[in-house]
GUMARVEX-9832 format. One line per 8 residues: number of its first residue (from 1); their letters; for each residue z, x, y of C-alpha. Coordinates in steps of 0.001 Angstrom, whole numbers, plus 500000, padded with zeros to 6 digits. Example, Ala and Ser with C-alpha at 12.3 -4.5 7.8 and 13.67 -1.06 7.14 Angstrom:
BEGIN
1 = as = 507800:512300:495500 ~ 507140:513670:498940;
END
This chain:
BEGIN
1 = xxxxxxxx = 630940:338573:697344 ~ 627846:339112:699728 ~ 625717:335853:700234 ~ 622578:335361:698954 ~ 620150:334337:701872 ~ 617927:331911:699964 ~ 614045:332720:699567 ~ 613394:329143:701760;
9 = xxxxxxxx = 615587:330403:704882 ~ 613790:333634:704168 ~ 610128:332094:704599 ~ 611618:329760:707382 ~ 613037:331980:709321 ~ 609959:334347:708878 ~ 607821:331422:709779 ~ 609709:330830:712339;
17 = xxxxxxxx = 609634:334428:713663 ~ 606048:334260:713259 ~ 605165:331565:715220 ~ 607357:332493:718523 ~ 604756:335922:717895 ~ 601975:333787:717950 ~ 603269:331601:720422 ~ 604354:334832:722317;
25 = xxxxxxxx = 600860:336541:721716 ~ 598881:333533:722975 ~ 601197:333339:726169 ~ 600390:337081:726817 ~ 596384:337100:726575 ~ 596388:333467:728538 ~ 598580:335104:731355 ~ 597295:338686:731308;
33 = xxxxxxxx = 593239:338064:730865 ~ 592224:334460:730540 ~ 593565:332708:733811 ~ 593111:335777:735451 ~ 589522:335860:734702 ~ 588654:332620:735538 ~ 590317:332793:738935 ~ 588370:335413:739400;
41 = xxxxxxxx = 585022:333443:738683 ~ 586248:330547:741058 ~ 586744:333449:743427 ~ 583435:335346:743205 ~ 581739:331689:743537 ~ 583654:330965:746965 ~ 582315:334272:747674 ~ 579365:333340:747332;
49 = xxxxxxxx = 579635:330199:749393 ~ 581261:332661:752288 ~ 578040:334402:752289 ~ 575667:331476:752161 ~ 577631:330444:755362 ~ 576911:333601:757359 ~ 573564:334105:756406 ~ 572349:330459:757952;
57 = xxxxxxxx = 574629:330825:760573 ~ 573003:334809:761176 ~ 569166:333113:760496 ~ 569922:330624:763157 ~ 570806:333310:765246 ~ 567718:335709:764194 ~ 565004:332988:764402 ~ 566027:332376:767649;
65 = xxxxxxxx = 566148:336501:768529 ~ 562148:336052:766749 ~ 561692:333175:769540 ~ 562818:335128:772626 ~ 561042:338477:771368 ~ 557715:336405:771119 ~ 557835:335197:774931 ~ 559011:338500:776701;
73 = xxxxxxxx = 556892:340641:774550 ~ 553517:339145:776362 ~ 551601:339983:779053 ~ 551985:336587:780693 ~ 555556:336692:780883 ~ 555163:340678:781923 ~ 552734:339292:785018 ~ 555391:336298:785900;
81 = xxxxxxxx = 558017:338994:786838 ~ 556943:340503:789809 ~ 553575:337690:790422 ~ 555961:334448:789833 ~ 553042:332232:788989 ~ 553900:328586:788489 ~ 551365:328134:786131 ~ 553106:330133:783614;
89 = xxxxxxxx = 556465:327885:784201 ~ 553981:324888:784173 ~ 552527:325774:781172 ~ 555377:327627:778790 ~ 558298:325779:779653 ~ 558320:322032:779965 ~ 560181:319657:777865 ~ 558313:319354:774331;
97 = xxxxxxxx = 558858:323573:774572 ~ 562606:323284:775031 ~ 562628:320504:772538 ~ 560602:321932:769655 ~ 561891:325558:769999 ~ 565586:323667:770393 ~ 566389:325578:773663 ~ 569205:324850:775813;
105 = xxxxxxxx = 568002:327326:778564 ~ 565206:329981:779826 ~ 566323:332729:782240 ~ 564341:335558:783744 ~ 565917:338305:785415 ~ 564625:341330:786589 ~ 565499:345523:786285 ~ 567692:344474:789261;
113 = xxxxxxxx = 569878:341703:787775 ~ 567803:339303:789673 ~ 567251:335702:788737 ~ 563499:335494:789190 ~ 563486:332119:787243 ~ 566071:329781:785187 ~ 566515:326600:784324 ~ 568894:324242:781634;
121 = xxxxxxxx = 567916:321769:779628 ~ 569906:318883:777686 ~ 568650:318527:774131 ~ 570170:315200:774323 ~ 569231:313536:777687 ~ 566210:316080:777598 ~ 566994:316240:781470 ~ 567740:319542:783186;
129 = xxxxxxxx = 570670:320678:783952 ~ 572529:323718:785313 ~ 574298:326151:783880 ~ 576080:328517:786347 ~ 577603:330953:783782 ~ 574065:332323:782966 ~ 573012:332643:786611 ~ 576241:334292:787948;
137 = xxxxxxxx = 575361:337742:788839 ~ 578622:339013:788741 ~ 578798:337695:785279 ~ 580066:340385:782902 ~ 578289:339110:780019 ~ 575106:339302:781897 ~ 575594:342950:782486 ~ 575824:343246:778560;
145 = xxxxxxxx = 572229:341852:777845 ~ 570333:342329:780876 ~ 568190:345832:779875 ~ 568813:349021:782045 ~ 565916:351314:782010 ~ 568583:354353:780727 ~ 569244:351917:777874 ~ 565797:351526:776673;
153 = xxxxxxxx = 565107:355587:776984 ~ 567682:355788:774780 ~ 566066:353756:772675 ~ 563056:355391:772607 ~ 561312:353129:774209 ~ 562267:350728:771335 ~ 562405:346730:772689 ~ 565986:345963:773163;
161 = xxxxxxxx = 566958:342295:772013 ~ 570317:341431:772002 ~ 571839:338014:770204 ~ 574909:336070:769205 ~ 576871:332959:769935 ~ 578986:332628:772890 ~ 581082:329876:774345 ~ 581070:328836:777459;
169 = xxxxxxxx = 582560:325634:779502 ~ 583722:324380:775988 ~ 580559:324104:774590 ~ 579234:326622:771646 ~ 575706:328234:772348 ~ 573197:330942:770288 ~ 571899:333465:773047 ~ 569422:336145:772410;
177 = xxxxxxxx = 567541:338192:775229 ~ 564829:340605:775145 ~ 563141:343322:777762 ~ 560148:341936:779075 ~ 557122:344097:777959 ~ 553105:343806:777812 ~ 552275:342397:774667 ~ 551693:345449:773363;
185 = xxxxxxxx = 554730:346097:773285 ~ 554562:349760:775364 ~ 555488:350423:778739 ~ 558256:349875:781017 ~ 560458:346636:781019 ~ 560422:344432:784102 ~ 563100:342567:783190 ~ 564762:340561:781161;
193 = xxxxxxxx = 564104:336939:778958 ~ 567383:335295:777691 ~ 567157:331843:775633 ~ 570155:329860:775000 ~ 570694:327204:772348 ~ 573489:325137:772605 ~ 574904:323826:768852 ~ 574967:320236:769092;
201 = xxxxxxxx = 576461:318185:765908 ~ 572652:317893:764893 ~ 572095:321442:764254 ~ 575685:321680:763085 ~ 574337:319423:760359 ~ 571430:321030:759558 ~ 573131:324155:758947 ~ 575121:322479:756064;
209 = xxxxxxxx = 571700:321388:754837 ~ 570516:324984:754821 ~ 573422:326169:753336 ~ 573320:323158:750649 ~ 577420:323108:751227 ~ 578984:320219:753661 ~ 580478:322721:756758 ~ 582670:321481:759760;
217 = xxxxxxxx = 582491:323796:762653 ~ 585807:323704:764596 ~ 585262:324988:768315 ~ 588506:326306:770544 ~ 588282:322524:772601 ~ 588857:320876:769009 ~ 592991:319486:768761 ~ 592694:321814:764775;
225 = xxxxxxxx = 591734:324939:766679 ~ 595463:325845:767137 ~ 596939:325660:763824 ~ 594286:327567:762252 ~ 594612:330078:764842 ~ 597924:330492:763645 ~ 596951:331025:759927 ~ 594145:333602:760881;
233 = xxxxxxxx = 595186:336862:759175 ~ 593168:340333:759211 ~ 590640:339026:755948 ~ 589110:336771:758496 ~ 589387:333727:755478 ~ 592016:331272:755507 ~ 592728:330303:751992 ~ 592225:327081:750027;
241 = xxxxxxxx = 596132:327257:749427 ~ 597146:327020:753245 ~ 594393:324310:753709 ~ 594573:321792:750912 ~ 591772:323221:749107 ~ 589731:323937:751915 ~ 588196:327497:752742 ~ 588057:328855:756522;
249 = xxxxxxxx = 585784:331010:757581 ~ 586482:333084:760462 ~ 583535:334056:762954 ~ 583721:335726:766681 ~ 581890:334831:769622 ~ 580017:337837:771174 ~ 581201:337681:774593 ~ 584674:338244:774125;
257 = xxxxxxxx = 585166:337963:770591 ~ 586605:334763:770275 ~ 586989:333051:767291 ~ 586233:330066:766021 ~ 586258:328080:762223 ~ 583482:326896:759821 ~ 585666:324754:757400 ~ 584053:323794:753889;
265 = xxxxxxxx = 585745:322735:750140 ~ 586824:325698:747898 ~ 585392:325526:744619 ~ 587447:324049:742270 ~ 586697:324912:738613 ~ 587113:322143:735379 ~ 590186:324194:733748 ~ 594205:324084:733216;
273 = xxxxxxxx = 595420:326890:735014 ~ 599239:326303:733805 ~ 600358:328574:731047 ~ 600492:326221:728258 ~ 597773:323655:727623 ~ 596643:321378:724155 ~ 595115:324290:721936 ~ 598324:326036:722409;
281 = xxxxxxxx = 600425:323255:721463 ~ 598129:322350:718616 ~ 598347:326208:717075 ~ 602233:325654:717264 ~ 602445:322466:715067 ~ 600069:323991:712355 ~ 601796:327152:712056 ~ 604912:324905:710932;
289 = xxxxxxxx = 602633:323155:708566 ~ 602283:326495:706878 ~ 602274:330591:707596 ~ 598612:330648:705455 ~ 597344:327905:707789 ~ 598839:329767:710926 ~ 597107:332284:710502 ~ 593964:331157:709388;
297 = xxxxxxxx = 593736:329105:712643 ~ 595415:331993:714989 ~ 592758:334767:713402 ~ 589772:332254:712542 ~ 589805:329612:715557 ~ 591684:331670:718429 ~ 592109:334745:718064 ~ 588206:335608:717106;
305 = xxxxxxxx = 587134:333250:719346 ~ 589064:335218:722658 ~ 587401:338120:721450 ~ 583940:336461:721715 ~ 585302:335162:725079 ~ 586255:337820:726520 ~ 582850:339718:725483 ~ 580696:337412:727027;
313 = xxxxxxxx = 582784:336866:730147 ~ 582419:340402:730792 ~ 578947:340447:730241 ~ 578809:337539:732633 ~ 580977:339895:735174 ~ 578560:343083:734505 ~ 575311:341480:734253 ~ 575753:338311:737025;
321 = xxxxxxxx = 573885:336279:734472 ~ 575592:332776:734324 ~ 572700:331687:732365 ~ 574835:332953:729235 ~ 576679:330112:727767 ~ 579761:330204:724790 ~ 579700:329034:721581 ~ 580383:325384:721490;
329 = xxxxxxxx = 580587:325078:717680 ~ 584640:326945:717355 ~ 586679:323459:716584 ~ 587717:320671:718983 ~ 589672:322383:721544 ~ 587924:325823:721408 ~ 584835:323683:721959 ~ 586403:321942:725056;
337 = xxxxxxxx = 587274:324552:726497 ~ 583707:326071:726032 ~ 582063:323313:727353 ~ 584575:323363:730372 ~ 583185:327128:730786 ~ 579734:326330:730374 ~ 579547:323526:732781 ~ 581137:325994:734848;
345 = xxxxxxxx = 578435:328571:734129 ~ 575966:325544:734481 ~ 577222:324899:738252 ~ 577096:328330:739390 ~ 573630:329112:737781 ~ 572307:325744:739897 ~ 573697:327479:743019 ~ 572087:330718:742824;
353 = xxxxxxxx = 568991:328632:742222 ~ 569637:326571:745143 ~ 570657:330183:747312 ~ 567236:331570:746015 ~ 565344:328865:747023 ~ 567281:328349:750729 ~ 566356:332053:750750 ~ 562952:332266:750669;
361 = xxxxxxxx = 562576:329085:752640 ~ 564116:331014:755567 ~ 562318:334200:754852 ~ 559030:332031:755398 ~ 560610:330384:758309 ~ 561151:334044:759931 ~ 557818:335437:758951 ~ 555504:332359:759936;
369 = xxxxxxxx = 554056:330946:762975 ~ 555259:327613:763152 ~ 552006:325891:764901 ~ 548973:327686:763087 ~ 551378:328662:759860 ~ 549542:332077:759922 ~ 552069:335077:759701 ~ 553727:335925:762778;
377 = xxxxxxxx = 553703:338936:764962 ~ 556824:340384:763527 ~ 555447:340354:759978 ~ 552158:341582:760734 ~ 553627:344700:763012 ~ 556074:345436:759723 ~ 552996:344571:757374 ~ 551031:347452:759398;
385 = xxxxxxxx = 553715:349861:759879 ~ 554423:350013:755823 ~ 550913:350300:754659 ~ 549949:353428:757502 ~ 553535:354803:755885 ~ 552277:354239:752075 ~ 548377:355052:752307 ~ 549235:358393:750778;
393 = xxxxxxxx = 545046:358662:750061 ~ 543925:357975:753666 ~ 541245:355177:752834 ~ 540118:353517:755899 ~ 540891:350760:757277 ~ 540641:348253:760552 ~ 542696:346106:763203 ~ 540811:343482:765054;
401 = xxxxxxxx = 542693:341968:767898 ~ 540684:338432:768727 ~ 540874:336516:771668 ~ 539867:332893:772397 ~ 537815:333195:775490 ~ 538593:330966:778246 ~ 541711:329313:776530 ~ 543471:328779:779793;
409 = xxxxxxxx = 540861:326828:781215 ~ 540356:324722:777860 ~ 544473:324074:778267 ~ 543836:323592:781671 ~ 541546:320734:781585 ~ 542377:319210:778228 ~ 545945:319498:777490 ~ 548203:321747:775496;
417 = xxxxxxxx = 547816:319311:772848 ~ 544103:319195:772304 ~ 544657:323398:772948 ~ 547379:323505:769940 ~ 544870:321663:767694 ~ 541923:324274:768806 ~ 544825:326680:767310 ~ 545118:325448:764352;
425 = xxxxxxxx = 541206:324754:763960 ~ 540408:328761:764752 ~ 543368:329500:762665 ~ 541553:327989:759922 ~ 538390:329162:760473 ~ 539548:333062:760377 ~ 541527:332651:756905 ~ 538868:330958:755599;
433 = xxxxxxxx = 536640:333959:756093 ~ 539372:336196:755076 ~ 540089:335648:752003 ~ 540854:338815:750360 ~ 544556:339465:749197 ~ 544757:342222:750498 ~ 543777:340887:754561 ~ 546837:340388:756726;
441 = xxxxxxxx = 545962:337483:759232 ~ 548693:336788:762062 ~ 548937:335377:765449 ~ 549986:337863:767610 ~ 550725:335722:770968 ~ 549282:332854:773027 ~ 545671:332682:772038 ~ 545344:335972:770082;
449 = xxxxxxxx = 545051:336971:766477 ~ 545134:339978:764605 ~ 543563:340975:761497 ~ 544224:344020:759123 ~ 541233:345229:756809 ~ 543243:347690:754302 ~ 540267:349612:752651 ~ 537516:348935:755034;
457 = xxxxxxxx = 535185:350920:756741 ~ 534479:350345:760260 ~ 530891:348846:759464 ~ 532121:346785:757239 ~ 535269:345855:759803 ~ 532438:345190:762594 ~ 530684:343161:759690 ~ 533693:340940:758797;
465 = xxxxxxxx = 534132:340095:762576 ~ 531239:339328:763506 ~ 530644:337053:760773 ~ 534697:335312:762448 ~ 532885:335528:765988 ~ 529530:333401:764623 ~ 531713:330877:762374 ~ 533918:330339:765563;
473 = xxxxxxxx = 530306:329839:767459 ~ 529050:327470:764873 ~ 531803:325347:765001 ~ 530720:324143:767702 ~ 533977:323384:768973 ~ 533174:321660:773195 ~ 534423:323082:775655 ~ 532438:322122:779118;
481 = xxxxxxxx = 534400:324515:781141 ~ 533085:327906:778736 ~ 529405:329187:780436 ~ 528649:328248:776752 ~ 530228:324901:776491 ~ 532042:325358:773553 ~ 534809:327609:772004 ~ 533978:330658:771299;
489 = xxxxxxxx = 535954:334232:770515 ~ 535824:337739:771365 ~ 536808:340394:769221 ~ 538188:344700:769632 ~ 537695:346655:766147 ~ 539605:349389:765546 ~ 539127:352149:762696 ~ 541622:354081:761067;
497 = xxxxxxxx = 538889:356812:760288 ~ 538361:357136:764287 ~ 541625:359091:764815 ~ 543220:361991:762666 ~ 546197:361735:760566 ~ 548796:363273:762818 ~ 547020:360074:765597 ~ 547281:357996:763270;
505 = xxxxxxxx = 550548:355062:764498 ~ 550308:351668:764779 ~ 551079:351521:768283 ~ 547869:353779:768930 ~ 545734:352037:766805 ~ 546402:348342:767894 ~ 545706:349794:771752 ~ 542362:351306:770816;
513 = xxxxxxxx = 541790:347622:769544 ~ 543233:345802:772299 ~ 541009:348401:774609 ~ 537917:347429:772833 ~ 538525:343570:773033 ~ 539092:344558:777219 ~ 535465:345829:776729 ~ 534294:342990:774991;
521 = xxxxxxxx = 535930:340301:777542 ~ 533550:342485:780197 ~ 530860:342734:778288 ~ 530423:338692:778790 ~ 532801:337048:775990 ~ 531764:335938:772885 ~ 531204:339415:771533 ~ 532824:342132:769267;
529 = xxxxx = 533234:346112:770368 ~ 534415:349131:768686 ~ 536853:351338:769669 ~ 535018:354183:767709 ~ 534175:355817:771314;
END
C-alpha cells in the first residue's frame, strides 16, 4: 500500500524548499549586484582621491611654470642676457624673492648653453648654496630644457616652457624653464630661465592641505622605496589590498622617468561586504515562522526594496549626483542599511564640495597676481585672445599698456618694499576707475598694467585713460626723484577700429599699444598717446 505523505510534511517540506529559494535568491542578487556595486562606489571615490592627488601635485608644478614664464618673458631679463647688469640680480633675486616665490634656484643660460648667471638657495637656512647638477654643461637634462632656436621655429615662434619634477643628489625638486623673450612676448630667444623648487616636508604638507587628504611622499633615498618598487605593476596604483588599506600612487620624475610614491588611506566604506549579514539571517527565521509571512517580508521589505535600490544606485552611477539619498523608512535593517548608504552618499557629496572648492581656489591662484591681486598676464593674454576670436560683430574696442614712470628710481631710493606698496596703491587706483564688468585689468610685468575696453571707441579709450593718468597724478603719491616729485603714469592706447579684420591679432594690437606708450615715455612721461597713426 503506497504511503500517504501527510499535508504537514507537504507544507514543511515546501516551506522548507521555499526558503533555501529565498535564501538562494538573496545570496544571488547580494553576490551578483549589491557588493558588486558598492565596491564599485568605494572604487570610483578612490578614484577620485587619485585625481585630487595629481592635480595639486600638476598645479604645484604649473604655478611654478606661471612663475618662470613671468620672469623670462620681460624685457629686463631679455637685456640681462647679453648686458649682465647687476642691478637686475640686485633687484629680482635676493632672498625674500626666493623665499616668497619658494625657489630653490635661478639659472640663466644662453642660445649657447652658457651659464650667464645661477645661483641656489636653501629654503631652510635661506643661505646659498650650489647646485652643480644644474650648472653642468654636459648635463643631459640641460640639453632637454635649454631652447634651440630650430625648436622654437618649430613652434612657431610659440614660447617654449618646459616643467616637471626631477631628482637629483637624493633630494626631490619642481623645475620649469622658459625662452627668454621681450615682454612682448615676440622675437628671438636669448636664452634660457630655469627655476627650481626643491619639495621640502613643508610643501609636502601643504599639498595634503590642498588636496584635503593626509599624503606621504616616499622618495627613492626612503628605506619603503624598495618594497613598493617591487609591487609597482603596469596600472601605476598599488592597491589597498597589498598595503593594508593604503593606496599608492605611482608618479615619474621627468629626467629619467623615475618613480617615486604618494601614499594616502583607501576609502573604506560603512558596509558588510561578506555574503551573509543580519537582514539575511532575519528573512530566514521568519520564513520558518510562516510561508505567508515569508513572503510578505521577501516581496514587501526586500525584494521591493532592492528594486528601489538598485534604481537609485544607478541613477547615482548615470547622473554622479550623490546628493540622492534612499528611503530610510523600509523596516529596521532595510533602514540600516540605508542609512549606511546615505552616510556614504553624505561623505562623497562633502568631497566633491571640498574638490570644487580646492578647485577654484587654485584656478584663482593661477590666474591672479599675487602682490596687487589684479589678474595676471596669462589670464589677461587668454582673456584677449577669446574675445578678438568671439566678437563675431566687430565692435571696437581698446588695450592700454600703462607704465609707472620712473619706478626704478622710486625702488632705487626707497626700497622694494615702499615700491610693492606703490603697486598695490596704483593697482587700486586703476580698478577703481574701471569698474565696468566687462574691463579686464591685469598686471602684465614689473611696473606695467594692461587694460582691455571691450566695446569702446578709441575716444572714449583715450577718455578712460586719461581720467587713470590724472587720478594717478592726484594722488599725489611723493616721489622726490620724478621731475614732478610724485608718482605719476604714462599710458599707449590702442584701437581695434585702427587695423582691419584680417590685422586684427592680439600680438599686433598689444605692440601698437606698447609703441604708443614708447611715444608717450618720449613725449616727457606722465602722458597718454594713441596708436591710431
Amino acid at each position: 500500500m503506497k504511503t500517504q505523505v501527510s499535508v504537514e510534511h507537504k507544507v514543511v517540506f515546501v516551506h522548507m524548499m521555499f526558503v533555501l529559494i529565498v535564501l538562494f535568491v538573496i545570496l544571488v542578487v547580494r553576490y551578483l549586484w549589491t557588493l558588486p556595486q558598492l565596491k564599485a562606489v568605494e572604487r570610483l571615490a578612490n578614484e577620485k582621491d587619485l585625481a585630487r592627488v595629481h592635480n595639486v601635485i600638476e598645479n604645484r608644478v604649473d604655478e611654478l611654470a606661471v612663475m618662470t614664464y613671468d620672469y623670462a618673458v620681460w624685457d629686463d631679463s631679455y637685456a640681462f642676457v647679453s648686458d649682465k647688469v647687476e642691478d637686475y640680480i640686485d633687484t629680482n633675486f635676493i632672498p625674500e624673492t626666493y623665499e616668497s616665490l619658494r625657489l630653490s634656484g635661478v639659472y640663466i643660460f644662453n642660445m649657447e648653453k652658457e651659464l650667464v648667471w645661477g645661483e641656489g638657495f636653501d629654503r631652510e637656512s635661506t643661505n646659498t648654496v650650489a647646485f652643480p647638477y644644474f650648472v653642468n654643461i654636459d648635463n643631459p637634462f640641460l640639453d632637454k630644457i635649454i631652447t634651440q632656436s630650430d625648436e622654437r621655429k618649430a613652434n612657431k615662434f610659440d614660447n617654449i616652457v618646459r616643467r616637471g619634477i626631477i631628482y637629483v643628489g637624493n633630494k626631490p625638486f619642481v623645475f620649469a624653464a622658459s625662452s627668454i623673450l621681450p615682454s612682448t612676448g615676440v622675437g628671438i630667444p636669448r636664452g634660457t630661465m630655469l627655476f627650481v623648487s626643491q619639495i621640502l616636508h613643508q610643501d609636502e604638507v601643504r599639498l595634503s592641505d590642498l588636496a584635503a587628504i593626509d599624503l606621504e611622499f616616499i622618495w627613492p633615498s626612503e628605506h619603503e622605496y624598495e618594497r613598493l618598487l617591487s609591487l609597482l605593476n603596469t596600472e601605476e596604483i598599488i592597491s589597498p589590498d597589498a598595503m593594508d588599506g593604503y593606496l599608492v600612487n605611482v608618479l615619474y620624475t621627468r629626467d629619467n622617468r623615475t618613480p617615486y610614491f604618494v601614499r594616502f588611506e583607501a576609502t573604506k566604506w560603512p558596509y558588510a561586504n561578506s555574503l551573509f549579514d543580519v537582514s539575511i539571517l532575519i528573512a530566514i527565521l521568519f520564513a520558518f515562522v510562516s510561508t505567508a509571512l515569508l513572503y510578505w517580508f521577501v516581496h514587501v521589505k526586500l525584494i521591493r526594496p532592492i528594486k528601489r535600490w538598485q534604481e537609485k544606485m544607478r541613477e547615482i552611477v548615470s547622473t554622479g549626483d550623490f546628493s540622492l539619498r534612499f528611503d530610510t523608512e523600509q523596516g529596521k535593517e532595510i533602514t540600516e542599511i540605508s542609512r549606511s548608504f546615505n552616510h556614504l552618499m553624505a561623505y562623497v557629496a562633502e568631497n566633491e564640495r571640498l574638490i570644487s572648492e580646492k578647485n577654484k581656489l587654485l584656478s584663482e591662484i593661477s590666474e591672479r597676481d599675487s602682490l596687487t591681486k589684479l589678474y595676471n598676464r596669462r589670464y589677461f593674454d587668454h582673456q584677449l585672445a577669446r574675445y578678438i576670436e568671439n566678437n563675431h560683430i566687430h565692435s571696437p574696442f581698446c588695450v592700454s599698456l600703462i607704465d609707472i614712470d620712473y619706478f626704478k628710481l622710486f625702488n632705487d631710493n626707497y626700497g622694494h618694499l615702499e615700491g610693492d606698496r606703490v603697486l598695490k596703491t596704483i593697482s587700486k587706483i586703476l580698478m577703481d576707475n574701471t569698474k565696468r564688468v566687462s574691463d579686464v585689468l591685469a598686471r602684465y610685468g614689473g611696473e606695467e598694467f594692461i587694460v582691455l575696453l571691450k566695446d569702446t571707441s578709441l575716444d572714449e579709450g583715450m577718455t578712460v585713460i586719461n581720467t587713470l593718468c590724472k587720478r594717478v597724478f592726484d594722488a599725489a603719491i611723493v616721489h622726490e626723484f620724478s621731475p614732478l616729485k610724485r608718482v605719476t603714469i604714462s599710458a599707449g592706447v590702442a584701437c581695434s577700429s585702427s587695423l582691419n579684420k584680417a590685422e586684427l591679432a592680439e600680438e599686433r594690437l598689444i605692440n601698437r599699444a606698447d609703441n604708443a606708450l614708447y611715444e608717450a615715455k618720449r613725449s616727457g612721461k606722465n602722458c597718454v598717446v594713441n596708436a591710431s597713426g
